[in-house]
Every structure is written in structure tokens, then in C-alpha cells.
One Martini backbone bead per residue (centre of mass of N, CA, C, O) as a GRO file, in nm:
protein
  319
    1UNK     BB    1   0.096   0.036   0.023
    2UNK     BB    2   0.099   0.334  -0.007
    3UNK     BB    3   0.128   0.663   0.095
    4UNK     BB    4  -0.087   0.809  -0.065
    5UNK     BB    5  -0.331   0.614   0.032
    6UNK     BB    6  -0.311   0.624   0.281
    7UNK     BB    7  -0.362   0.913   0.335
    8UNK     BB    8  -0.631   0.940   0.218
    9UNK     BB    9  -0.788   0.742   0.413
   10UNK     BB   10  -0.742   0.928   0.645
   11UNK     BB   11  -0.912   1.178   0.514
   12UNK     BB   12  -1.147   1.032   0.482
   13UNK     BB   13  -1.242   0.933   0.760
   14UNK     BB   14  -1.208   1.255   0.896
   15UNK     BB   15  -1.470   1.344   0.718
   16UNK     BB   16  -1.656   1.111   0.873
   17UNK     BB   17  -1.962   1.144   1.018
   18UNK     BB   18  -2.171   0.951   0.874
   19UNK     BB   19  -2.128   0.599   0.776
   20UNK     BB   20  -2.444   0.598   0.692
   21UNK     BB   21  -2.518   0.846   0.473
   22UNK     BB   22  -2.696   0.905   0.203
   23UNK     BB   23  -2.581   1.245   0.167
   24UNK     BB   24  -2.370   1.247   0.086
   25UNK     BB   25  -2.102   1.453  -0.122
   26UNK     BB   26  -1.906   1.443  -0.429
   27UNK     BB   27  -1.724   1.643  -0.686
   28UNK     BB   28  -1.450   1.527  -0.681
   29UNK     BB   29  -1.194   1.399  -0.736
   30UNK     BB   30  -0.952   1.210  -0.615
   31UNK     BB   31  -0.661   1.178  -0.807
   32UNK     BB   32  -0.643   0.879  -0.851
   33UNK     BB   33  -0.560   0.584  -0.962
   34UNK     BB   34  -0.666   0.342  -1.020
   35UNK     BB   35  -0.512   0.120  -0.870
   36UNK     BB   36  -0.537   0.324  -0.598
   37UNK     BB   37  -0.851   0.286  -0.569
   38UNK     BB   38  -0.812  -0.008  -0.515
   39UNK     BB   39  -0.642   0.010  -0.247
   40UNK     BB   40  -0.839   0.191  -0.104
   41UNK     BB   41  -1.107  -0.041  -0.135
   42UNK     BB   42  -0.868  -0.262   0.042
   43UNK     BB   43  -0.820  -0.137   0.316
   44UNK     BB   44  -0.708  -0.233   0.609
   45UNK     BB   45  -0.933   0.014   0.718
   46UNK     BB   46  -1.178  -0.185   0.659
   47UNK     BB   47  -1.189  -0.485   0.755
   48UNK     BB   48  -1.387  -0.396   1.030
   49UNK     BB   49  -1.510  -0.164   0.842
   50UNK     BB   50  -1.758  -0.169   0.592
   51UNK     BB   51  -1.872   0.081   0.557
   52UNK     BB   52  -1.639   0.303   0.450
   53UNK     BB   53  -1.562   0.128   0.179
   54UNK     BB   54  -1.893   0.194   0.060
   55UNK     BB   55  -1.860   0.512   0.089
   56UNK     BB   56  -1.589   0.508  -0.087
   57UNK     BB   57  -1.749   0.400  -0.363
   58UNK     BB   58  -1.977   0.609  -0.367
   59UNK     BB   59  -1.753   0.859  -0.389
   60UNK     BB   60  -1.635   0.728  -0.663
   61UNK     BB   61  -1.887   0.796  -0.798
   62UNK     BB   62  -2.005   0.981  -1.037
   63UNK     BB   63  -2.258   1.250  -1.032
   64UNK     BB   64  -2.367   1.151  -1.306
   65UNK     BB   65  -2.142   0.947  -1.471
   66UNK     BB   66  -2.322   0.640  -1.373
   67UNK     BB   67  -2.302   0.296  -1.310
   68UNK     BB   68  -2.489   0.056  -1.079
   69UNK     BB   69  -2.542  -0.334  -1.128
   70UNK     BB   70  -2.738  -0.540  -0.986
   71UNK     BB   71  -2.860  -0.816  -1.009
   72UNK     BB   72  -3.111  -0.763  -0.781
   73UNK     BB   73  -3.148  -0.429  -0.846
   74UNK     BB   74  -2.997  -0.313  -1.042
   75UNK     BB   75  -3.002   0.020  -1.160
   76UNK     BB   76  -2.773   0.285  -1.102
   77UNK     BB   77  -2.783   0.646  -1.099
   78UNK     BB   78  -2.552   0.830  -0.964
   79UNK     BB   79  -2.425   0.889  -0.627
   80UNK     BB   80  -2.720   0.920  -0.493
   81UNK     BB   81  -2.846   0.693  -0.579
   82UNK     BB   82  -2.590   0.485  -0.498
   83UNK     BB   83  -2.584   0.562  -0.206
   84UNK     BB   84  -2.903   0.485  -0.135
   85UNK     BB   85  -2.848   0.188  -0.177
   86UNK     BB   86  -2.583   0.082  -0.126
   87UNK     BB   87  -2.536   0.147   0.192
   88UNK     BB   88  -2.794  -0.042   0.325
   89UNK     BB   89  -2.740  -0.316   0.135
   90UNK     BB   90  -2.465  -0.371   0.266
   91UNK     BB   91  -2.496  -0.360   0.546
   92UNK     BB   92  -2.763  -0.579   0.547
   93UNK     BB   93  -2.482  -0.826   0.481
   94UNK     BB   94  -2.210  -0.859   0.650
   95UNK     BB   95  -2.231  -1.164   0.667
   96UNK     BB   96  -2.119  -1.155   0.389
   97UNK     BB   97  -1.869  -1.210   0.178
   98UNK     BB   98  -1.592  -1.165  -0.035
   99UNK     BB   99  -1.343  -1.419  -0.184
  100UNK     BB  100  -1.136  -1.423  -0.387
  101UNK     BB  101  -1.056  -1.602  -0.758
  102UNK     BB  102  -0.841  -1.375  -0.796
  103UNK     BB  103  -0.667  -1.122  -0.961
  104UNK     BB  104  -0.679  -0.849  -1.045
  105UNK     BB  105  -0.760  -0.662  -1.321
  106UNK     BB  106  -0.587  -0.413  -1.559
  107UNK     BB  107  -0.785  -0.279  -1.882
  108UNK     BB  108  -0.733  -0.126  -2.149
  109UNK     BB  109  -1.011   0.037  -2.315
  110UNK     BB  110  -0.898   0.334  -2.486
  111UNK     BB  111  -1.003   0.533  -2.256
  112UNK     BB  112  -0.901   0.387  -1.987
  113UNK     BB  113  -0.992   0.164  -1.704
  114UNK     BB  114  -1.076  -0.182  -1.654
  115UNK     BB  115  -1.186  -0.401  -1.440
  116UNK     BB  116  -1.140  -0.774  -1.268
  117UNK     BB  117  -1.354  -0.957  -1.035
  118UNK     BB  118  -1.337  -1.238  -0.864
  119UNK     BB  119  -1.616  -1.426  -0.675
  120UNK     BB  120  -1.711  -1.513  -0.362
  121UNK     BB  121  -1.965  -1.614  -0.126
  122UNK     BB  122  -2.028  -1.617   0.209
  123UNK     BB  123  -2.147  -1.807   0.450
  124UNK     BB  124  -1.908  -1.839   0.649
  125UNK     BB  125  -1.876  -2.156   0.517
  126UNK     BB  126  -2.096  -2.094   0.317
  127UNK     BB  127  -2.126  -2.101  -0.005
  128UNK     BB  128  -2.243  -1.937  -0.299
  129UNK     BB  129  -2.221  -1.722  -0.522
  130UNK     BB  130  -2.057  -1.645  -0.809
  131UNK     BB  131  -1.831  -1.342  -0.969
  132UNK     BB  132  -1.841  -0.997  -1.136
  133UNK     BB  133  -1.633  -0.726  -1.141
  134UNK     BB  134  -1.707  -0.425  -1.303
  135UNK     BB  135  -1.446  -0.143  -1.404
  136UNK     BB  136  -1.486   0.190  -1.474
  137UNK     BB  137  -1.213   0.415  -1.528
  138UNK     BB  138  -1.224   0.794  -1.486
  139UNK     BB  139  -1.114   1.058  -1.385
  140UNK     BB  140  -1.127   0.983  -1.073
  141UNK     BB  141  -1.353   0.769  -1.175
  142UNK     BB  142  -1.645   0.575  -1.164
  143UNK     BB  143  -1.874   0.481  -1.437
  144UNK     BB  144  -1.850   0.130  -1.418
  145UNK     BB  145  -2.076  -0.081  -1.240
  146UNK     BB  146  -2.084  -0.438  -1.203
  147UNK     BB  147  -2.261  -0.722  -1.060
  148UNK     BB  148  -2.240  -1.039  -1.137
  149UNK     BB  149  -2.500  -1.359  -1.090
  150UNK     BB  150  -2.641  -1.601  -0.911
  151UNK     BB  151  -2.983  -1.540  -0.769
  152UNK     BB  152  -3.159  -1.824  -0.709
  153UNK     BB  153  -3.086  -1.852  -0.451
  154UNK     BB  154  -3.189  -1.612  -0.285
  155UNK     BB  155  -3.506  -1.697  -0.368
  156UNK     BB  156  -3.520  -1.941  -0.217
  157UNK     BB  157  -3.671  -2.088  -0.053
  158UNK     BB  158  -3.677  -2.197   0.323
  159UNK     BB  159  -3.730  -2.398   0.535
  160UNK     BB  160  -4.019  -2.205   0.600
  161UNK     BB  161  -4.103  -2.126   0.297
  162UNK     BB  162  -3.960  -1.814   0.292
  163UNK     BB  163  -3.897  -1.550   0.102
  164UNK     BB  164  -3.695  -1.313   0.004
  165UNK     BB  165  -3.744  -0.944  -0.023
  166UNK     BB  166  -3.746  -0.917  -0.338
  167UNK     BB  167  -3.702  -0.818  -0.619
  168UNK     BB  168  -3.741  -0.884  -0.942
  169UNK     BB  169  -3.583  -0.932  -1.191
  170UNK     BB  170  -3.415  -0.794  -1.390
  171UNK     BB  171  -3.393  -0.704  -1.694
  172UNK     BB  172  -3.201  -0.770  -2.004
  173UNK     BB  173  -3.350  -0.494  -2.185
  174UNK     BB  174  -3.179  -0.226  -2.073
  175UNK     BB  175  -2.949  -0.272  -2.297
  176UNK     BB  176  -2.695  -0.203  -2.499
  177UNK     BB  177  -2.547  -0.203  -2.777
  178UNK     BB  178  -2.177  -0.265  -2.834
  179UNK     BB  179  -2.064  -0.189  -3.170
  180UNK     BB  180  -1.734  -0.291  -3.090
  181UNK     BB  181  -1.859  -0.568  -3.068
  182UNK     BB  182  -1.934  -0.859  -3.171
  183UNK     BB  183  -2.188  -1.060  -3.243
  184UNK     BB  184  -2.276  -1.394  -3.138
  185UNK     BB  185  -2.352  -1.710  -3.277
  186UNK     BB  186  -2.382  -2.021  -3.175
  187UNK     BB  187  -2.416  -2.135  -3.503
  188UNK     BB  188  -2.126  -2.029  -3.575
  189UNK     BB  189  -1.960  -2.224  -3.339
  190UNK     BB  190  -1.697  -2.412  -3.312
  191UNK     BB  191  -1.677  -2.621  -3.037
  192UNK     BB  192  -1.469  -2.805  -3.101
  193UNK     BB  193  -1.295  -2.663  -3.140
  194UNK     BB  194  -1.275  -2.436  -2.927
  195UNK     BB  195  -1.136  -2.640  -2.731
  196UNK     BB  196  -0.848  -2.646  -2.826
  197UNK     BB  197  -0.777  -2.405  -2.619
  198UNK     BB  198  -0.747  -2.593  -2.395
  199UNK     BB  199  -0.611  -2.776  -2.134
  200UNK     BB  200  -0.585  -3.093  -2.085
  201UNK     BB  201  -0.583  -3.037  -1.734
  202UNK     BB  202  -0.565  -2.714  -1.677
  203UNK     BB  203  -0.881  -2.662  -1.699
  204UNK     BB  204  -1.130  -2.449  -1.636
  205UNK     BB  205  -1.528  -2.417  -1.612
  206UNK     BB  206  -1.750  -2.203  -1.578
  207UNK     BB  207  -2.127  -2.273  -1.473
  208UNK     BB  208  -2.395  -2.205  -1.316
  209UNK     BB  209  -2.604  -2.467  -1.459
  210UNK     BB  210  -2.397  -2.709  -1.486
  211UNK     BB  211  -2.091  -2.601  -1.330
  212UNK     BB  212  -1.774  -2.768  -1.318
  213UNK     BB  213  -1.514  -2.822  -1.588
  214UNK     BB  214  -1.227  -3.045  -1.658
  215UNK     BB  215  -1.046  -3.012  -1.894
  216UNK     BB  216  -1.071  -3.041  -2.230
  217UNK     BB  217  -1.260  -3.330  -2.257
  218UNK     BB  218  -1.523  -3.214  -2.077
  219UNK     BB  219  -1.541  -2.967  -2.197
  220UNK     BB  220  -1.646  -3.087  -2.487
  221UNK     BB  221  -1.864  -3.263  -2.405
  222UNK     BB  222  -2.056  -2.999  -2.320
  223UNK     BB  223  -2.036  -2.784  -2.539
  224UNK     BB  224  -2.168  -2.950  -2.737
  225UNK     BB  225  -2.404  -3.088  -2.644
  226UNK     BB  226  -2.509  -2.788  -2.523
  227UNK     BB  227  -2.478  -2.618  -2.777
  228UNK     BB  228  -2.662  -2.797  -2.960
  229UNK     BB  229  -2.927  -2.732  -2.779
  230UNK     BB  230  -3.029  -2.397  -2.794
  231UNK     BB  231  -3.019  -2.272  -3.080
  232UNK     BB  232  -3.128  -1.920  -3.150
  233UNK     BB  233  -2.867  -1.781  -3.017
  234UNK     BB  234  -2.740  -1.438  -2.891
  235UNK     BB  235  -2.431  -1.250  -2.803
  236UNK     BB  236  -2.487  -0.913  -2.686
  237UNK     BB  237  -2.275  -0.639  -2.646
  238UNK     BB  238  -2.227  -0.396  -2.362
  239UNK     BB  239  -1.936  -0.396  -2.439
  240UNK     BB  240  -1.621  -0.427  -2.449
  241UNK     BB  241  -1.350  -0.601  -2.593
  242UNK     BB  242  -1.086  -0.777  -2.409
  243UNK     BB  243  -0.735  -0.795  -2.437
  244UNK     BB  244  -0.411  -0.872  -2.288
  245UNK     BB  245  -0.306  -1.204  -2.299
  246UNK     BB  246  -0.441  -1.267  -1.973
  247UNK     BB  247  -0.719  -1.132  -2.087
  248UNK     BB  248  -1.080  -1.152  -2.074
  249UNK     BB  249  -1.355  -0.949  -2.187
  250UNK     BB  250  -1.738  -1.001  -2.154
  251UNK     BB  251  -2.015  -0.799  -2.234
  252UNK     BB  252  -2.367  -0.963  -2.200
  253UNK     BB  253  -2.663  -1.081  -2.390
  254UNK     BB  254  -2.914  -1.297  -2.409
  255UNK     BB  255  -3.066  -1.387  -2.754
  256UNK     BB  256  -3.338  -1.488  -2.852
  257UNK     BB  257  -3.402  -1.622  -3.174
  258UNK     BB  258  -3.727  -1.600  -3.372
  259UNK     BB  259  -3.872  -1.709  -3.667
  260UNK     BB  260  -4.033  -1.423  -3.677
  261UNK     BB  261  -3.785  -1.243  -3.551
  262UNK     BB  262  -3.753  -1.212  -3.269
  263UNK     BB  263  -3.635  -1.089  -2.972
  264UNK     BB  264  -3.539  -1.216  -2.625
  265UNK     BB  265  -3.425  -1.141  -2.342
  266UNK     BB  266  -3.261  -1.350  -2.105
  267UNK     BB  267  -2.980  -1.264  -2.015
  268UNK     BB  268  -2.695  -1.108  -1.782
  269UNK     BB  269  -2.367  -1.105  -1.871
  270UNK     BB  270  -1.996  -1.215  -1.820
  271UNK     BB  271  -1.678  -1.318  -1.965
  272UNK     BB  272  -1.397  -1.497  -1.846
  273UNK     BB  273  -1.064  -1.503  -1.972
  274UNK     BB  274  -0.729  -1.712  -1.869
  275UNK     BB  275  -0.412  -1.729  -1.962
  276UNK     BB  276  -0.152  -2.001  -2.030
  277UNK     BB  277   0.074  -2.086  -2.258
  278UNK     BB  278  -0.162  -2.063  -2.475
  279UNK     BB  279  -0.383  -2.132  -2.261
  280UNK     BB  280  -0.695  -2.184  -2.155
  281UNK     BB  281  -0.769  -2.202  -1.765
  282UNK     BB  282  -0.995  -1.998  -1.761
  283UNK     BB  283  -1.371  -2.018  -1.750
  284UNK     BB  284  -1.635  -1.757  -1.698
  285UNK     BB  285  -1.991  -1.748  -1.668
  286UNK     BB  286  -2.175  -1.463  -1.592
  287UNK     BB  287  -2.508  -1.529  -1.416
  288UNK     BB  288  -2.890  -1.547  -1.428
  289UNK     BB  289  -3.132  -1.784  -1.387
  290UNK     BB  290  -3.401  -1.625  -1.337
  291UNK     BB  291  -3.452  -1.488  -1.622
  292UNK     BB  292  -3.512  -1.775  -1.771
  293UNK     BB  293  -3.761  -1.819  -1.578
  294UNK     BB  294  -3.953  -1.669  -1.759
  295UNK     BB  295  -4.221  -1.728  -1.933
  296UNK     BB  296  -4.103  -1.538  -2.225
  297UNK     BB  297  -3.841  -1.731  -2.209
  298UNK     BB  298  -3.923  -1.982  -2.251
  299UNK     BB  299  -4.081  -1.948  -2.494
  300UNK     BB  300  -3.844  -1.839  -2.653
  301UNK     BB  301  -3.673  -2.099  -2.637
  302UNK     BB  302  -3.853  -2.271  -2.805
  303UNK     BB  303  -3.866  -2.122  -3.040
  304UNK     BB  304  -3.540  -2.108  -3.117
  305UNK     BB  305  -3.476  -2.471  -3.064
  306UNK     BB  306  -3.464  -2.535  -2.813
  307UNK     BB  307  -3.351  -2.923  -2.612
  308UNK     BB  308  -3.353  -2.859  -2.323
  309UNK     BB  309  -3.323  -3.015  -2.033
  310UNK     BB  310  -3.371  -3.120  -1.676
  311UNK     BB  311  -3.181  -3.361  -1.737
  312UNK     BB  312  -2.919  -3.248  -1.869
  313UNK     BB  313  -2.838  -3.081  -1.589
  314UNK     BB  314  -2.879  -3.312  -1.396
  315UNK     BB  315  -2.615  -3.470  -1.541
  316UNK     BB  316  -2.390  -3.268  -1.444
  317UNK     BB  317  -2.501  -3.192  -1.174
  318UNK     BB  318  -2.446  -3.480  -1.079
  319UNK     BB  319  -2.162  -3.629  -1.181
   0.00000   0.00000   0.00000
């Protein structure tokens, strides 16, 4: 930790007069480094009290050019409206961990600098749902944060048969589709080469709904076999395309295409994909699946050609 960030943080403590407050307003920029900023987010005054570093982020987003995306709470835009979501909500999860899945990444996006944070939910020793933020810093400012993962688990009944009073889960028709990076349409991608990118022992897939796959040819087998039964669905860029030769990443909506014409957005994910010696080692697609099982997603699903069926997941989720 540098001492330019130890200052920094000593004197945003000493500004703080209620920890807790919605109302605080930042109008100036912090003069930090995206790097500096990711450090000061992660200062080890705050491991004890996170509320500190809440307010911290919300200090960090644009007064007016900032957007904040959860999974469950949907988007948030300007740091008034962030900090007033932000701070309550995150307050009243404190039970819940996140735990590094890997280094973030810090990715030249050709205008600014955007990061990528892998992680995972802990309920104390209980595993929750993976994750990943994407940050997007500009002139001492965040403007671009997305935390996405699969709430599924969390609108589950409990014991007791009753569900948390989450909101309905967000559209992921409210995206606009980011023309820098290329539509990739499933029926046009050799699954089977594109396995050939896995290191024979040493890769790793994440999915949210299959599970996890390791090895070159498990992970071949489940690719062609399920990416052969979804049908005419489309994968649409909403952010840029980045690699950096150790990282990639892109973040996209999936888009049922119906034989009438129809687009019918499925679900808000995105993908990254970490490389080591010209194999790629780590590939993980975070979404939701609660937006895919909505009644009018399922009928879009069927229309345009899918045969996956409820033996196909639980065949490999139980493997």
C-alpha cells in the first residue's frame, strides 16, 4: 500500500461524520490512479468496518455520469441515487463474505483503465453464488460498475418456505448493445475446435447452470452437447471486447432469436476467460439464472429451437 493511499484514506475517515449517511456528496474527483483507487477500496482500515468502504465507493462513482448494475437490485445511475441503494444494502448483508477467485485485472479499455474482479459469497463456512465486477475508471471517477452472478439461491424458498422480499429480478432488455465489439451467434461457432483452446489437465469452466468442468475433454463434451441443443440464441456485446494476452473479457446479454423475428433478451452476463502459456486455464460465464426460467423466456426459448431439457442439467450437475 502506498503512502499517497494511506493519506488519502486517513483524511476520507477524518471527513467522515456519519458512516452510515445517504446524504454525503463528492463532487470532486480524487486525483487517484485507477490502481490507487482499487487499493484504497481495499485498505486494511476498512477490513474491520465495512461500512467505511462502502461510502468509499459510492464517493468514488461520477455525480451524474456513473452507472451501478446488481444482479438482484438492477441499475443505479449518478452517486446520489448509488449511494442511497449502495449504503443500506450492503450494510445489511454484512453476514456475507467475498472472496477473491483470482488477482484483479487491470484492462486498458482505450479509453480509461476497467478492472475485473473475480469472487465468491460466503455465508461463514457456506460456499454462495460466484461473481464478477467490472470497473470502469475515467479521470479519477468510477462510471461503469456491474456485480453479476446467479440469485437464484437467494430467492429460494428456506426452511421455513418462506422467500427473501427481493425485488422481481431485473430485465436484461434494458441494455443497449455496445457496437465495438461483434454479435456472436451460437450456431456459427465450432464448439468442438474452440475446445482446442483448453489446456488438456489444467482448465477449468465455470457455469452457473451446469456446474464445473475440468480438462480439455470434459469440457469438450459438454460444450458441443449443450451448445448443440440451445437453438438460435445470440450473445450481444454490451461493453467492449478487451484482452490483454493474460485476460479477457466481455460482457453481453443472450438473446433468444424466434423464427418470426422476435429478440427476446434471456439473461445479463459476462465472460471471462484468463490464459497461461497460450492455453486458456480459467473460462467463467457469470449470469442469472433466475431471468432465464421467466414465463415469456421459457416460451422464447422453445421457439427458437432449444431441446435442453431439465435430465440434460441435472445429468451433469450430478455427475
Amino acid at each position: 500500500m502506498t503512502h499517497r493511499v494511506d493519506e488519502f484514506v486517513s483524511r476520507f475517515v477524518s471527513s467522515m461524520d456519519d458512516v452510515n449517511s445517504i446524504h454525503r456528496s463528492v463532487t470532486q474527483s480524487c486525483g487517484l490512479s485507477p490502481h490507487e483507487m482499487h487499493e484504497a477500496l481495499t485498505h486494511a482500515r476498512f477490513s474491520d468496518d465495512r461500512a467505511y468502504g462502502i461510502q468509499l465507493m459510492a464517493d468514488f462513482m461520477n455525480p451524474d455520469d456513473s452507472r451501478y448494475f446488481d444482479a438482484i437490485y438492477g441499475s443505479f445511475y449518478g452517486q446520489a441515487d448509488i449511494r442511497a441503494w449502495l449504503v443500506p444494502t450492503m450494510s445489511s448483508i454484512d453476514f456475507i463474505d467475498f472472496r477473491p477467485l483470482g488477482d484483479v485485472v487491470f484492462l486498458d479499455d482505450g479509453v480509461g483503465t476497467t478492472t475485473v474482479d473475480e469472487w465468491q459469497m460466503f455465508m461463514g463456512d457456506i460456499p454462495l453464488s460466484k461473481g464478477v465486477s467490472v470497473r470502469r475508471f475515467r479521470d479519477g471517477w468510477i462510471t461503469w460498475a456491474c456485480d453479476v452472478y446467479d440469485t437464484s439461491l437467494f430467492r429460494a424458498p428456506g426452511p421455513d418456505g418462506e422467500t427473501a422480499p427481493l425485488p422481481a429480478p431485473p430485465s436484461p432488455g434494458e441494455w443497449t448493445m455496445d457496437p465495438s465489439a461483434p454479435v456472436v451467434a451460437a450456431k456459427d461457432v465450432d464448439f468442438d475446435a474452440d475446445s482446442d483452446q483448453f489446456h488438456e489437465t489444467d482448465s477449468v469452466y465455470v457455469d452457473p447452470i451446469f456446474g464445473e468442468f475440468r480438462g480439455r475433454e470434459e469440457i469438450r463434451a459438454w460444450m458441443v452437447d449443450v451448445m448443440g441443443k440451445v437453438g438460435n440464441i445470440e450473445f450481444v456485446p454490451v461493453g467492449p471486447e478487451l484482452n490483454d494476452g493474460s485476460t479477457y473479457l466481455q460482457e453481453w446479454v443472450q438473446m433468444a432469436v424466434t423464427p418470426d423475428g422476435g429478440r427476446v433478451p434471456m439473461t445479463r452476463g459476462t465472460s471471462v476467460r484468463r490464459y497461461r502459456d497460450g492455453w486458456t486455464v480459467h473460462a467463467a460465464d457469470y449470469f442469472d439464472t433466475a431471468t432465464i426460467l421467466a414465463p415469456e423466456v421459457i416460451a422464447a426459448s422453445v421457439a427458437c429451437g432449444s431441446t435442453l431439457t431439465a435430465d440434460d442439467i441435472a445429468r451433469y450437475r450430478n455427475r
